[in-house]
Structures are given as structure tokens and as C-alpha cells.
C-alpha positions as CSV (number, residue, x, y, z in Angstrom):
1,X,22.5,-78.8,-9.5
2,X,24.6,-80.7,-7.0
3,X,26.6,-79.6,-3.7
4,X,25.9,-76.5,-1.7
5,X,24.0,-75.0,-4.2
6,X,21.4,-77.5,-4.2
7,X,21.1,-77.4,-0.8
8,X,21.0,-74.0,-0.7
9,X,18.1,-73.6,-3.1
10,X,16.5,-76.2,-1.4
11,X,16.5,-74.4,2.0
12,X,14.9,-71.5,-0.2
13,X,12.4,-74.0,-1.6
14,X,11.7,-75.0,2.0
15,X,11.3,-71.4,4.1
16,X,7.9,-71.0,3.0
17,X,6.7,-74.3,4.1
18,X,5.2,-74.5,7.6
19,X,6.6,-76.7,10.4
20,X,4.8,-79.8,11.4
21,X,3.9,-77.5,14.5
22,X,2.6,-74.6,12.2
23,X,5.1,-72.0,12.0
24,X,7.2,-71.2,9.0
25,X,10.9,-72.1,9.2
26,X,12.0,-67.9,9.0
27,X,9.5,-67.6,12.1
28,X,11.6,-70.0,14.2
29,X,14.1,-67.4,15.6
30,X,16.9,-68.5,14.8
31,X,20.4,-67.2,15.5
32,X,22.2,-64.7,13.2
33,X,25.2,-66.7,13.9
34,X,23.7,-70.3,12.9
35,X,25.8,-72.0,10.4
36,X,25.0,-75.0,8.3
37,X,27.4,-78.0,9.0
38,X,29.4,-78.8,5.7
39,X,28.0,-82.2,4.2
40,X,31.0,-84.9,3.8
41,X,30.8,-88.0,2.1
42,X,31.9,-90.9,4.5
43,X,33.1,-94.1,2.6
44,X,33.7,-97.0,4.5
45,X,37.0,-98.1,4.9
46,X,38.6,-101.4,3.0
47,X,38.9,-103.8,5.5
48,X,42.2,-106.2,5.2
């Protein structure tokens, strides 16, 4: 599984998991209109 997928079953994987300050991820309030940031692969440029 690669790409959005993976991360999407990842974030599943990870809302059941408590915070390092105890609570769960889904307990953290946040927004109905959050939206994940797409993930781009940066490649440095060839330098002449």
C-alpha cells in the first residue's frame, strides 16, 4: 500500500492511540473543516 491510502489507514491505525499528553487523537477537537496537506515529493534541482 503506497500514497494516500497508506496514510490514510495509517491515520486509522493511529486514532486509537493516546497522545503523549493522554488523550486519544478523535478526543482532540478538531475542526470538521481540517484537511490533510497533500504530500509532494521534492527532488533537488541539478545544479549546472
Amino acid at each position: 500500500m503506497t500514497g494516500a491510502p497508506a496514510i490514510d489507514a495509517l491515520l486509522d491505525r493511529l486514532t486509537d492511540i493516546p497522545t503523549p499528553l493522554g488523550p486519544l487523537p478523535r478526543e482532540l477537537g478538531l475542526p470538521t473543516t481540517a484537511t490533510m496537506l497533500p504530500i509532494v515529493e521534492v527532488r533537488p534541482r541539478n545544479q549546472a
